[in-house]
C-alpha positions as CSV (number, residue, x, y, z in Angstrom):
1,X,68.2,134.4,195.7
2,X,70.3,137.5,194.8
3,X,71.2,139.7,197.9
4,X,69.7,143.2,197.5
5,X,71.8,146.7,198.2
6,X,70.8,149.4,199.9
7,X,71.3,152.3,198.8
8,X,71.9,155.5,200.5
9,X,72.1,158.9,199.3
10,X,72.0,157.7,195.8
11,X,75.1,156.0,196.7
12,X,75.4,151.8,195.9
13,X,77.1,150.2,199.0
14,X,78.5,147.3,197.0
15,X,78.3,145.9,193.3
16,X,75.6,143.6,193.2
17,X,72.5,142.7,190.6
18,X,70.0,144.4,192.8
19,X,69.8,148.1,194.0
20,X,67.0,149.4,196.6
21,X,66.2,152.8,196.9
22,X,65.0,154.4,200.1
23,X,61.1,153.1,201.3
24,X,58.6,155.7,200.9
25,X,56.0,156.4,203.2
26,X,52.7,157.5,202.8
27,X,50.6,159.1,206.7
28,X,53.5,157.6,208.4
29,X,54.0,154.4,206.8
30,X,56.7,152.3,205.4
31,X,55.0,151.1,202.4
32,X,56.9,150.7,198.7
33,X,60.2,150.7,197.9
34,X,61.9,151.2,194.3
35,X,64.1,148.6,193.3
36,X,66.8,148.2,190.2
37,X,67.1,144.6,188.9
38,X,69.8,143.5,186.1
39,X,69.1,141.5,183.3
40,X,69.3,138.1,184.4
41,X,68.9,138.2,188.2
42,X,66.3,136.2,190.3
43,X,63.6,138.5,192.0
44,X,62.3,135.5,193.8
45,X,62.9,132.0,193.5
46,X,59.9,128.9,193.8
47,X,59.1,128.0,197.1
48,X,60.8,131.1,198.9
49,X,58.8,132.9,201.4
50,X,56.2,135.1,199.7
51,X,57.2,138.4,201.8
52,X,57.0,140.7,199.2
53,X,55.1,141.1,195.6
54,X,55.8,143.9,193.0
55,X,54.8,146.3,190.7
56,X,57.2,146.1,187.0
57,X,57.5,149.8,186.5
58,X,60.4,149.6,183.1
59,X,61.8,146.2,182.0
60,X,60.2,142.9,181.8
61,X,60.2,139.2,183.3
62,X,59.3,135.9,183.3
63,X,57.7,133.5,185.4
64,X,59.5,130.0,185.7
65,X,58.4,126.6,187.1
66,X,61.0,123.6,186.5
67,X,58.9,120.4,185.9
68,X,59.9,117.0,187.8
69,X,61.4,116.1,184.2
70,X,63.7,118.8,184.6
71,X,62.1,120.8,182.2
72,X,61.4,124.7,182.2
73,X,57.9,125.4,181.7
74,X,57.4,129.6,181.4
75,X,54.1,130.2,183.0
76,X,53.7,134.1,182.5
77,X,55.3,137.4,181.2
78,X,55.5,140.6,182.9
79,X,55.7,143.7,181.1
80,X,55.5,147.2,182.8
81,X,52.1,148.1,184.4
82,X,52.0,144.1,185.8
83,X,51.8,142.9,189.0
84,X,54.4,140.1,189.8
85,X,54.2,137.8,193.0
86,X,50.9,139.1,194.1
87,X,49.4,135.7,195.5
88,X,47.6,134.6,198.9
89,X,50.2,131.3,199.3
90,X,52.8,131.6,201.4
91,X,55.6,130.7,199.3
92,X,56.2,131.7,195.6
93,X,55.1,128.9,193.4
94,X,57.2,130.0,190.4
95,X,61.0,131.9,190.0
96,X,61.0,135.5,188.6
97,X,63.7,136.1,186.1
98,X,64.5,139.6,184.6
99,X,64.8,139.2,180.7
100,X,65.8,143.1,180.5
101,X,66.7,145.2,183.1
102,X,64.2,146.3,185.6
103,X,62.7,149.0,187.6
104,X,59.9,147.5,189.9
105,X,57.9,149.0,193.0
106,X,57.9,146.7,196.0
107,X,55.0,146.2,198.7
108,X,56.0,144.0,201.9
109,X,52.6,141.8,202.0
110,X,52.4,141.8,205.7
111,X,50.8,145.7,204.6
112,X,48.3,145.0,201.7
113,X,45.5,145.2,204.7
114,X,46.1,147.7,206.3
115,X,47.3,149.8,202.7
116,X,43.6,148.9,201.3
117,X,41.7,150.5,204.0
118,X,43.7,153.4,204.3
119,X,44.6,154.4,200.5
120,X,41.4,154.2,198.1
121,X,43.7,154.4,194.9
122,X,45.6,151.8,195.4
123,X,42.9,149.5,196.3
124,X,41.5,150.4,193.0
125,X,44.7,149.5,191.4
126,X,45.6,146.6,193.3
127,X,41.8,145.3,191.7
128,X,42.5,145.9,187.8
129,X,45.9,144.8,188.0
130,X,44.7,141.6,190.2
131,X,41.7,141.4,187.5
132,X,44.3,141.9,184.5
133,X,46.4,138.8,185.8
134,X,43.7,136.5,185.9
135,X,42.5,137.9,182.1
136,X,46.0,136.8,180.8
137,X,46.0,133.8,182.4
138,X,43.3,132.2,181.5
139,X,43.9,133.6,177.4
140,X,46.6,131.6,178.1
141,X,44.7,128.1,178.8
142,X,42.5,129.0,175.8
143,X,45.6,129.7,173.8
144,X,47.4,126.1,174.6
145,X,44.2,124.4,173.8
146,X,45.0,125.1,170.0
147,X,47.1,122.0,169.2
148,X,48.4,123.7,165.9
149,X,52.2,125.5,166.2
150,X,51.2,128.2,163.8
151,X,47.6,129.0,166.1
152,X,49.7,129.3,169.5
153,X,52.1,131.6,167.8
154,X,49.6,133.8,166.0
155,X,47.8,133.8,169.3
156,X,50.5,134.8,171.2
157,X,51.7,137.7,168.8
158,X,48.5,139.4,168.6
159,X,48.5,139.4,172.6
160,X,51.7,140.9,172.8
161,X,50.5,143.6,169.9
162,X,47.7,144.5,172.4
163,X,50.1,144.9,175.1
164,X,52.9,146.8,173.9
165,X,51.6,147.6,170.3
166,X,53.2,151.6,169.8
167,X,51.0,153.8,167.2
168,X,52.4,152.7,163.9
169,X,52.0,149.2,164.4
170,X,55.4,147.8,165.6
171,X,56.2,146.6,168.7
172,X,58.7,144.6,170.7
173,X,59.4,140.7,171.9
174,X,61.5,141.5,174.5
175,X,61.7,137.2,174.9
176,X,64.1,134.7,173.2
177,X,62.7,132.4,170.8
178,X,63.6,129.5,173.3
179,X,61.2,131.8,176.0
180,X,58.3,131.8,173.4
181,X,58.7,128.5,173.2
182,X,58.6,127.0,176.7
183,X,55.6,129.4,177.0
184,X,54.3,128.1,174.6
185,X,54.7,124.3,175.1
186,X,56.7,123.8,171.1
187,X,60.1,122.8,170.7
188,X,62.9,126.0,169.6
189,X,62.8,124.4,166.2
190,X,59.3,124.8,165.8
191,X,58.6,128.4,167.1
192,X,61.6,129.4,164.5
193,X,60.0,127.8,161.8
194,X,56.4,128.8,162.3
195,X,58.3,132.5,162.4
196,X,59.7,132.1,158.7
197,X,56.2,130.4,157.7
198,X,54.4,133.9,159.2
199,X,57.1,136.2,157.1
200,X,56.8,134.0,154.1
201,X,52.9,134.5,154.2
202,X,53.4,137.9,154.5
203,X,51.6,138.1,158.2
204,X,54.2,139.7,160.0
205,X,57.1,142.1,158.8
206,X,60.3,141.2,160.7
207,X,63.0,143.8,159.9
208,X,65.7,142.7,163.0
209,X,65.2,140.2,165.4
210,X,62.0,140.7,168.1
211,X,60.8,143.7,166.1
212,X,57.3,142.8,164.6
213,X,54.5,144.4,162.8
214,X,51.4,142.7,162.1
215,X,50.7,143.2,158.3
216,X,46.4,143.2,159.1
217,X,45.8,142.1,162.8
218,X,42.1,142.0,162.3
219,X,42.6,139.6,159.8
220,X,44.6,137.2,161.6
221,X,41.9,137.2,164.5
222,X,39.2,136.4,161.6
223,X,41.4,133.7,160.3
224,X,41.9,132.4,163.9
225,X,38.7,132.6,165.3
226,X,37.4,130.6,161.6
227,X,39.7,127.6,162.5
């Protein structure tokens, strides 16, 4: 795991991938501290010590398992709002990988208790994020049940248009093609050419790479849901 730098005074002790501001404190407390991930850096890696858990506040990430075959199996991605390595195990059961640069909150777990009872609000907030995770997980089950290439991909665009969708319709794959496709359990091949079959048919508009507008999304859901 990546060691993490202290900052003080706005001031970065040494060069490194991670940066931690100050802790804030709320009655007292030590209880979140603000913390600066590059792209490509480990947060936490399987099977560490589950000390801490996070809030994504800019950026995004993904969760990683490798499989006893070797093989990387993507399990979730995080996009701000999400909480990431919120779990009641003691150690981390997947990696966390920045895909962009990050900004991300970060609660020591040792305080959820006592931060629960004391602070109403983020209780409440801790719930719908908690609630939110389990939502996209199991959309996820239901979405690798659909044998067909082209279904997982449709699936998986519309979810990301509900996520990150901005008010004329675009939005933004911050993953490679090669992410999409561990996620989704296809070959790189595959995903890429279920992307040209999507353009051809006129279902999504592509103008550079990871920028995507669904042409009629209610349509696509109708077409889905008929399958």
């Amino acid at each position: 795991m990546l060691q993490t730098a202290i900052q003080a005074r706005h001031v970065q002790a040494t060069p490194a991938l991670w940066s931690a501001g100050q802790p804030r404190s709320s009655r007292g407390r030590i209880f979140e501290t603000k913390v600066t991930v590059e792209a490509g850096a480990t947060i936490f890696e399987e099977g560490a010590p589950a000390e801490y858990f996070y809030k994504l506040v800019t950026g995004s990430i993904r969760l990683v398992k490798i499989l006893s075959d070797g093989h990387r199996q993507i399990c979730d991605f995080h996009l701000p709002g999400d909480l990431v390595g919120f779990a009641n195990a003691d150690d981390h059961d997947f990696s966390a990988e920045a895909i962009q640069p990050c900004v991300l909150i970060r609660y020591r777990r040792k305080d959820v208790d006592t931060l629960i009872k004391s602070d109403a609000g983020f209780a409440c907030e801790l719930q719908t994020l908690t609630a939110k995770g389990l939502s996209s997980a199991y959309a996820h089950m239901v979405r690798l049940c659909h044998r067909s290439a082209y279904d997982r991909l449709a699936r998986f665009l519309l979810s990301m248009a509900d996520r990150t969708q901005s008010a004329d319709g675009w939005f933004e794959l911050p993953m490679s093609r090669c992410d999409i496709a561990d996620y989704l359990g296809l070959a790189h091949e595959t995903v890429s050419r279920v992307f040209t079959q999507l353009k051809k048919a006129g279902v999504i508009i592509e103008p550079t790479l990871n920028r995507i507008k669904l042409i009629d999304q209610d349509a696509l859901e109708d077409q889905l849901e008929a399958a």
